[in-house]
C-alpha positions in Angstrom: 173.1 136.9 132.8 174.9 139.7 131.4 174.2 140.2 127.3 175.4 142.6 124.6 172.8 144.3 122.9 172.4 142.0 119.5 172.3 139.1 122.0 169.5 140.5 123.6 167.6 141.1 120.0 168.3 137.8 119.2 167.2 136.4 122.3 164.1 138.1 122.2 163.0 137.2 118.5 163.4 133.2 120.3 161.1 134.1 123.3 158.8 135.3 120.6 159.3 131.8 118.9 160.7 134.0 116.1 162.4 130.8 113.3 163.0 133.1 110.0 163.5 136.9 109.5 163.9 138.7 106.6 166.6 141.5 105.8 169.4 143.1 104.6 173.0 143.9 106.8 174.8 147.1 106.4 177.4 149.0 109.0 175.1 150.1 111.8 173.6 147.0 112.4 176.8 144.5 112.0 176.6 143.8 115.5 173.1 142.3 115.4 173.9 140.1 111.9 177.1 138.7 113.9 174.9 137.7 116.4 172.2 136.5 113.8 175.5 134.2 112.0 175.7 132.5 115.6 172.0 131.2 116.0 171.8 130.6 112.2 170.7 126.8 113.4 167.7 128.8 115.5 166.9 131.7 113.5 166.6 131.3 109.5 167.5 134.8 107.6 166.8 135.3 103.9 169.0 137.6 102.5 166.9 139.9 100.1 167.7 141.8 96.9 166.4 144.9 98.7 164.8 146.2 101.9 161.5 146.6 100.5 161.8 143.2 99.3 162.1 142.0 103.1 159.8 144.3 104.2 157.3 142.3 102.0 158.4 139.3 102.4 158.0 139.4 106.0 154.3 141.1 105.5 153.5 137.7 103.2 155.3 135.2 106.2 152.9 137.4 108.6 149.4 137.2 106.3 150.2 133.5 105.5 150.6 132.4 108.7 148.6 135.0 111.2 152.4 135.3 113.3 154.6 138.4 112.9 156.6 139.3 111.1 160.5 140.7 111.3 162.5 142.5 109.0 166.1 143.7 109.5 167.8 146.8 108.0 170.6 149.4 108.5 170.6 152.8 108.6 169.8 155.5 106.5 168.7 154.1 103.0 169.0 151.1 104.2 166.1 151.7 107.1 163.8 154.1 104.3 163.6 151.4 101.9 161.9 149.6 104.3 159.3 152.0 104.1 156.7 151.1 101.4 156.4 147.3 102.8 156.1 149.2 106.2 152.7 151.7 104.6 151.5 148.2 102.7 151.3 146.2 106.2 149.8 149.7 107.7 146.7 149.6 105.7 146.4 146.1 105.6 146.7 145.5 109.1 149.5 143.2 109.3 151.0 142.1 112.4 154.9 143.0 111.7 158.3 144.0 113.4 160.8 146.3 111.4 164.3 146.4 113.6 166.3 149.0 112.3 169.4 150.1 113.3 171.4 153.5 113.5 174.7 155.5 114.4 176.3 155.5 117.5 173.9 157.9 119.9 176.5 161.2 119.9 175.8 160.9 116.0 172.5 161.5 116.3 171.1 164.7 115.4 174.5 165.5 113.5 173.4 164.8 109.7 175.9 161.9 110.1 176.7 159.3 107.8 173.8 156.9 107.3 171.9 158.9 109.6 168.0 159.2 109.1 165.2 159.8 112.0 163.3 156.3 110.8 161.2 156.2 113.9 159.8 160.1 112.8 159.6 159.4 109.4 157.3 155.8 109.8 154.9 157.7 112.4 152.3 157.9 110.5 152.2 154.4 109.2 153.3 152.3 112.1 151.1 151.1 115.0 154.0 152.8 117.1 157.5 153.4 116.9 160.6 153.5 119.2 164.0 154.5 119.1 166.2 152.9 121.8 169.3 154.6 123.0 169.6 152.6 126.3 170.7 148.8 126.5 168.7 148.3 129.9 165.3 149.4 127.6 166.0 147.2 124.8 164.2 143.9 125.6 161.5 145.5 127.2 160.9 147.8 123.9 160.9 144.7 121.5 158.5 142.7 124.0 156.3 145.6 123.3 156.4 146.0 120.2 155.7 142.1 119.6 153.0 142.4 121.6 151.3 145.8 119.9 151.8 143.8 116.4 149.2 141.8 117.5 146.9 143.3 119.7 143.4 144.2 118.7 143.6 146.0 115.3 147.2 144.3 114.1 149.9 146.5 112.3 153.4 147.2 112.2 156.1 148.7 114.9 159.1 150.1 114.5 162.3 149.3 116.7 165.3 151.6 116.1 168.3 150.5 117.9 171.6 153.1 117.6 174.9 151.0 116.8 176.5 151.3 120.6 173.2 149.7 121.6 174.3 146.9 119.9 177.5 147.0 121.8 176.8 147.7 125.0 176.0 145.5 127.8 173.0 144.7 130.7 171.7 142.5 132.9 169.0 140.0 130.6 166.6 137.6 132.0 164.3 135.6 129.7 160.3 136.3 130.0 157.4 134.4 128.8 155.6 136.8 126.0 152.7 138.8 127.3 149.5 137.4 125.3 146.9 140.4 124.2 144.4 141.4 125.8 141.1 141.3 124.6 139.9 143.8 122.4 136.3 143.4 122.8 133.9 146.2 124.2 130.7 145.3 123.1 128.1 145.4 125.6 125.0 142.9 126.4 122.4 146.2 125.4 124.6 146.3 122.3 124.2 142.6 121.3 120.4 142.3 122.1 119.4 145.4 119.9 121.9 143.6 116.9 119.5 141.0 117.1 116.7 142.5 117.1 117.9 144.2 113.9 118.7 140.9 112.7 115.3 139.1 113.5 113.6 142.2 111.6 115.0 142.4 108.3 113.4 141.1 105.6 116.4 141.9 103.0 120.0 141.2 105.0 122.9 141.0 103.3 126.6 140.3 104.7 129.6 142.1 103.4 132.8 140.2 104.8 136.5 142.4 105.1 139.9 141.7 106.0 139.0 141.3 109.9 137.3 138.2 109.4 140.5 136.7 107.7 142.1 138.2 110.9 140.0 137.0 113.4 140.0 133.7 112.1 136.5 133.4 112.2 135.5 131.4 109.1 133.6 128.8 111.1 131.7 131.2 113.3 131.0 133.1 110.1 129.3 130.2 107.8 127.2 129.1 111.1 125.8 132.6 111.3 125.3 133.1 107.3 123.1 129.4 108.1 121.0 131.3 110.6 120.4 134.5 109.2 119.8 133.2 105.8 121.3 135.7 103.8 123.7 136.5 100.9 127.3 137.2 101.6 129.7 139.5 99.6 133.3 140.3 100.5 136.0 142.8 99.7 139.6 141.9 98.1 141.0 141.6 102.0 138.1 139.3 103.0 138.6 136.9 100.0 138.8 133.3 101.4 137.0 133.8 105.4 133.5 132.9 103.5 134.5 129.9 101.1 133.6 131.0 97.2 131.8 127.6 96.8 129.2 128.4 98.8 125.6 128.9 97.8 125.4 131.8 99.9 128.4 133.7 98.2 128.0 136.2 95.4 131.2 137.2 94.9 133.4 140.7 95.5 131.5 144.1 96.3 132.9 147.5 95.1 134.5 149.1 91.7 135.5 145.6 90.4 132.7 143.9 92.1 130.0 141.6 90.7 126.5 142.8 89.0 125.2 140.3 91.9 126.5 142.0 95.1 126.2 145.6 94.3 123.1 145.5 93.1 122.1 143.5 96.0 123.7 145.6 99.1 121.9 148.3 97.2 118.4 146.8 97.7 118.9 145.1 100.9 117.6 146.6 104.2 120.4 145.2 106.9 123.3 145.9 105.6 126.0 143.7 108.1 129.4 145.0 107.9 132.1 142.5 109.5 135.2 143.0 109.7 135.3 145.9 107.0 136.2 149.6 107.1 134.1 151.1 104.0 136.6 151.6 101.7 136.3 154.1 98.7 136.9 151.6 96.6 133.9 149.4 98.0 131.0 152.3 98.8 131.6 154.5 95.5 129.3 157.3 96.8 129.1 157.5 100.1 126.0 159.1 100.0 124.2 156.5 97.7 125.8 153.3 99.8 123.0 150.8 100.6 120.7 153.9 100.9 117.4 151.6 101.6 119.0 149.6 104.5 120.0 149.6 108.2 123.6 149.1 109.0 125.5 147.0 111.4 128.7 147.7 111.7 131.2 144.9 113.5 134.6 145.6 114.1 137.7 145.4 116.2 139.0 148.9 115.9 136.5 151.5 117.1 138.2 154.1 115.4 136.5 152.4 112.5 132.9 153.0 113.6 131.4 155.8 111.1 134.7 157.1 109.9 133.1 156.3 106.4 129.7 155.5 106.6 127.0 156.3 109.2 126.0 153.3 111.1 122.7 152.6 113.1 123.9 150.2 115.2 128.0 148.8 116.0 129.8 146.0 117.9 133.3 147.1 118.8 135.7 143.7 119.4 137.0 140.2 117.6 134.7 138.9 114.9 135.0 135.4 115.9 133.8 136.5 119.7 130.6 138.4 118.4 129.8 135.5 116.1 130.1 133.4 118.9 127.6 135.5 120.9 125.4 135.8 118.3 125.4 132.9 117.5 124.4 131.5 120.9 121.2 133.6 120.8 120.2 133.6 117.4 117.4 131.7 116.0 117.1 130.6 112.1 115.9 133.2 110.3 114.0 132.7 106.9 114.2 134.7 103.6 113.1 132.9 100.8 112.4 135.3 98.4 115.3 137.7 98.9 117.7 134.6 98.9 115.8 134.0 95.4 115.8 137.3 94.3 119.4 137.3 94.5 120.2 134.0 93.4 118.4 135.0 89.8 120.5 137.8 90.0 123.7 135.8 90.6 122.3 133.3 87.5 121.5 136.7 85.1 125.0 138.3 85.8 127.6 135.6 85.7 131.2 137.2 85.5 132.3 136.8 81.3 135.3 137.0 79.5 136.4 136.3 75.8 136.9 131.8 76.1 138.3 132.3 72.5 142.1 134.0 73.3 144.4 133.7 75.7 143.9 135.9 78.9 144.3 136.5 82.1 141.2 135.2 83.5 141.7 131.8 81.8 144.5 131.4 83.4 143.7 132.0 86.9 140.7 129.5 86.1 143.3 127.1 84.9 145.4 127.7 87.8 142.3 127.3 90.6 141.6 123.8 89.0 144.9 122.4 88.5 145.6 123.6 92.6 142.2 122.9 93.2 142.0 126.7 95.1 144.4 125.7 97.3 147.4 127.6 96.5 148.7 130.5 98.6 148.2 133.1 95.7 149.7 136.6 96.2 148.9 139.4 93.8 151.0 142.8 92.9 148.5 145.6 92.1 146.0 146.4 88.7 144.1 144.4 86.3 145.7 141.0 87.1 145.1 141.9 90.8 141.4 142.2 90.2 141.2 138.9 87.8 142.6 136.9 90.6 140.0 138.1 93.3 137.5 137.4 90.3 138.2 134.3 89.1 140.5 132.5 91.6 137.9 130.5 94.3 138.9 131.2 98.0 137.7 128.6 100.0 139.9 129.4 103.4 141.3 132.3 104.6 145.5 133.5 104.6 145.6 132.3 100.9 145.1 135.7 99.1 147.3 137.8 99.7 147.5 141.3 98.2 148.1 145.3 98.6 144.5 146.2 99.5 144.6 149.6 100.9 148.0 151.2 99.8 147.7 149.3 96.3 151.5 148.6 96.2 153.1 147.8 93.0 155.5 145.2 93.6 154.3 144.0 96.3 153.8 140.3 95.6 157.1 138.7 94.6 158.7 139.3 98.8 154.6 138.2 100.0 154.9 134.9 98.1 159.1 134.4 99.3 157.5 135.1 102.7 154.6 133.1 102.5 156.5 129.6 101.3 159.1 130.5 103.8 155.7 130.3 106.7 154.2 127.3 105.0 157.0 125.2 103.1 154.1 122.7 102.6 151.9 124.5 100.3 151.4 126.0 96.9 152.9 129.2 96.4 152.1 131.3 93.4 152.1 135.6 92.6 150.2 136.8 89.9 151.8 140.1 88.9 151.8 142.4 85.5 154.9 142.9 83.6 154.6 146.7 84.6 154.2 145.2 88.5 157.3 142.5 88.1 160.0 145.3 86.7 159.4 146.8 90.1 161.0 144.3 92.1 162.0 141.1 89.9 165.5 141.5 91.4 163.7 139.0 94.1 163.8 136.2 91.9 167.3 136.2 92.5 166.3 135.7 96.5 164.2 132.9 95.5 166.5 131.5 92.8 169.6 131.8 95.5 167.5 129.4 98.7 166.0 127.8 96.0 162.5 128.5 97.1 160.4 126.7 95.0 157.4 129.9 94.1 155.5 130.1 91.0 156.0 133.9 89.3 153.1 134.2 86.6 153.9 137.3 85.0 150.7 138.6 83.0 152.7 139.9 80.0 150.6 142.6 78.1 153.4 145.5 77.4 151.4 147.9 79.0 150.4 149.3 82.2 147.2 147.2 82.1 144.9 149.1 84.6 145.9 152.8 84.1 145.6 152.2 80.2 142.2 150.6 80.5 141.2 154.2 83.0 143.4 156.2 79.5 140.9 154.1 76.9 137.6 154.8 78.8 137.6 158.1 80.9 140.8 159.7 79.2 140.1 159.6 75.2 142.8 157.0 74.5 145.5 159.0 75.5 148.4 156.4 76.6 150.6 158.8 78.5 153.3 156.8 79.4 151.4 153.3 79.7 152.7 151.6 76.7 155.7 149.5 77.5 157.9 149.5 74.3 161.4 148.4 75.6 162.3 144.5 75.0 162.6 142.8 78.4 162.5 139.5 77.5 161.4 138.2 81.3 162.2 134.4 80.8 166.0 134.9 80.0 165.9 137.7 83.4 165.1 134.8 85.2 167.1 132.1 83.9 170.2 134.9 84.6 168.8 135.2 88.3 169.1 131.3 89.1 165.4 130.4 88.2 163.3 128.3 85.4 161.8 130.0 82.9 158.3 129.1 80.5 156.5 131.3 77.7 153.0 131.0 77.1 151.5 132.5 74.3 148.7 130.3 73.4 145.9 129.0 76.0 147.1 124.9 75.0 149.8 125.6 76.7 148.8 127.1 80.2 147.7 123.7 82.1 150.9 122.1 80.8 152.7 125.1 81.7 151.3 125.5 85.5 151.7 121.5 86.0 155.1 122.1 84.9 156.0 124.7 87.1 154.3 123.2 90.3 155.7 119.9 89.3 159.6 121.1 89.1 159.9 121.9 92.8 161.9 125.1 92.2 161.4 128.6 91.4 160.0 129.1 87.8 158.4 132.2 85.9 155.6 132.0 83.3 155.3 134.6 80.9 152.0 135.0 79.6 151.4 136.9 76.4 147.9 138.4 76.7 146.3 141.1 74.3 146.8 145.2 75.5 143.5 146.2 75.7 141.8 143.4 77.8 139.4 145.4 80.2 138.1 144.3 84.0 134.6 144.0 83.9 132.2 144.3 86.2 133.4 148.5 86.6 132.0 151.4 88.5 133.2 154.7 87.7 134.9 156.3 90.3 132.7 158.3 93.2 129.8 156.5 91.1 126.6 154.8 93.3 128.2 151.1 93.3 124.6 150.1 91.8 125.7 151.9 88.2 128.0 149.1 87.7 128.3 147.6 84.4 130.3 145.1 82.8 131.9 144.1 78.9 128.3 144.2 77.4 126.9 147.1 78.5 130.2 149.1 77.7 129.9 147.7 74.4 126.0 148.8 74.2 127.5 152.2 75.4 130.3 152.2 72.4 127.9 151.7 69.7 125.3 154.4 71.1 
């Protein structure tokens, strides 16, 4: 059958089984949003208060529910705003579509109205990236880039479509979606010698990333953690694919990470990396990084595969198929006395905070017993970001979600839009600083205009929490531009953008607060008054051996000296 261009989009986002998209219209891509207004019983669009708001919004629908995710934007500004949510799903690898679309093809080139190169300018932070000036290419481009979203290592494409695209008319016939291939290239030598690596260490220790969340590989992943007998650490992407309740688990590694884990990666001799790419954040110095110990590095994207960190030994393909392979051939290893050694560790170096005021931790303890660590939480970036990944206990995977590797402020208000939109059943909640919510609270107008029933919890401290607490300790108290004097009275901003509103100042009123807002069924903002100068403890000092952390007592100890 013969098709217009925006038939053939849309009909291609319903062979991908495509049911909500999230975007914004403007001139050059009219013809694809009149096509959208016909399938509107098909195809669900939320309107955004800005591009980057879709862009992370459809990043939160993708995280949440492991499908891609599609965003829709016009030209010029239109297509660069999508750019930040485009980086965030980049670093995080996060399956995503962004359809753009621009001026008529003779425009091109011409510094025309509207007129950016969107395709050139997302290069470096999209898996690939097309610009399509030809109607007969057009459902063959977006197949591709549906199917490079989620192949091996998954990220973000780009389709850019010029207007008479849109217009013009082929010949369309409907295909069955292409499934990936499979990534993995491990080979038999390669498995037999990670055993043998395994069945010789005395000291193993597991440290869990974003690929495991991925990969869906939580089951695979507490069978082997039973075999090997060892203690298990994760980064902020991995938070959830090793459950927070178990024995095993001794919390997050890296410059936020507990006494427990970095001391203990430091001293263990297999150091097991699934699923994780070495991040600064994570190793500190690279040179000091689990110096004593042999490393096994697992991982879906070879590219991966000492980039960071020399390895000894690597398995290149999907966690969840290595796990299955090793755990077919593995037999039950024994380690009592490391496994003790690090449990009195884990008993010595609980994580602390002041019980007797109101802060952020207290809440997010508050808020993992009244959801019972079920909620979807998503995160903007900074102290409160770190609190959550503290004190909030994963126990599944596709329930944190946050900026990891571009650390983007903002970020969490589209994620948790996107996330409810992907799973309408559950408990939706972003945790996000007042310096984090200005960024983008025009999105509780999204959420207050489809009624979508989020929780914002806006950790209120009039100050830009994280960078103030880097001011106070390495910068001699200097608050450049931290301290955040205006009165923005958050509760009233949301009532005016269609939502419910609570103030918490005092820590009687947080349960009866979250129950509230959970209760209500609609979109409500807490605004929690904390003190300025609350730190995150455990720290490591930037470029630091990970094994110098310290937390609130020995900064204290420091103080006085």
């Amino acid at each position: 059958m013969k098709l217009t261009g925006s038939q053939i989009i849309v009909e291609c986002l319903k062979e991908q089984g495509v049911d909500t998209v999230f975007g914004y219209p403007g001139g050059a891509i009219l013809n694809v949003y009149d096509e959208l207004y016909r399938h509107q019983d098909e195809i669900n669009h939320i309107l955004t208060s800005h591009e980057q708001g879709a862009a992370h919004a459809a990043d939160g629908y993708a995280r949440a529910s492991g499908k891609v995710g599609v965003c829709l934007a016009t030209s010029g500004p239109g297509a660069t705003n999508l750019v930040t949510g485009i980086a965030t799903a980049y670093m995080d690898s996060v399956p995503m579509v962004a359809i753009t679309c621009n001026v008529n093809l003779p425009l091109l080139g011409k510094d025309s109205f509207q007129e950016v190169d969107i395709a050139g300018i997302t290069m470096p932070i999209t898996k690939h990236g097309y610009i399509v000036k030809n109607v007969e290419q057009l459902a063959d481009t977006i197949r591709k880039a549906f199917l490079i979203a989620q192949s091996g290592r998954p990220g973000p494409v780009l389709v850019d479509v010029t207007k008479d695209v849109t217009a013009n008319s082929c010949e369309f016939t409907s295909e069955t979606p292409k499934k990936p291939e499979s990534p993995d290239k491990f080979t038999e030598k390669e498995l037999e010698n990670a055993l043998d690596m395994i069945k010789k260490a005395k000291k193993p220790y597991l440290y869990v990333g974003g690929g495991a969340v991925i990969s869906g590989a939580s089951a695979e992943l507490l069978e082997f953690v039973q075999k090997i007998d060892a203690p298990v650490c994760d980064t902020l992407m991995g938070k959830g694919a090793f459950s927070a309740k178990e024995p095993y688990y001794t919390g997050m590694i890296g410059m936020h990470g507990t006494k427990t884990s970095n001391i203990g990666v430091s001293q263990c001799d297999l150091l097991i990396a699934m699923g994780a790419r070495f991040s600064d954040r994570v190793i500190g110095n690279p040179k000091k990084f689990a110096s004593d110990a042999k490393i096994l590095h697992i991982d879906i994207d070879a590219a991966e595969i000492n980039k960071n960190i020399h390895t000894d030994a690597h398995l290149v393909g999907d966690l969840k198929h290595i796990l299955q392979a090793l755990n077919e051939k593995l037999q039950k290893q024994s380690h009592p006395d490391w496994i003790s050694k690090i449990m009195e560790l884990k008993a010595k170096f609980p994580l602390q905070y002041d019980s007797d005021k109101l802060s952020c931790p207290y809440i997010i303890e508050e808020l993992d017993r009244i959801t019972e660590g079920k909620a979807i939480v998503s995160t903007d970036v900074g102290q409160h970001q770190m609190w959550t990944a503290q004190y909030y206990q994963f126990t599944k995977g596709r329930h944190f979600l946050t900026s990891g590797g571009l650390g983007t402020m903002g970020y969490g208000l589209g994620a948790v839009i996107g996330a409810k939109m992907a799973k309408p059943d559950e408990i939706c909640v972003n945790i996000a600083g007042d310096g984090c919510f200005r960024m983008n609270m025009n999105e509780m107008a999204t959420a207050g205009r489809y009624g979508i029933p989020i929780v914002e919890i806006v950790i209120n401290n009039h100050v830009l929490g994280m960078v103030r607490q880097w001011q106070n300790m390495f910068y001699g108290g200097r608050y450049s531009q931290t301290v955040l004097e205006d009165k923005v009275d958050y509760c009233r901003v949301a009532e005016a953008l269609g939502c419910e509103a609570i103030r918490v100042t005092t820590k009687e009123e947080v349960a009866p607060a979250l129950e509230k807002a959970i209760a209500m069924k609609k979109p409500v903002l807490i605004d929690c008054l904390i003190e300025e100068d609350d730190k995150v403890f455990p720290m490591v000092p930037a470029g630091a051996p990970i094994s110098d952390v310290f937390d609130g007592e020995d900064y204290k100890k420091n103080i006085r000296a």
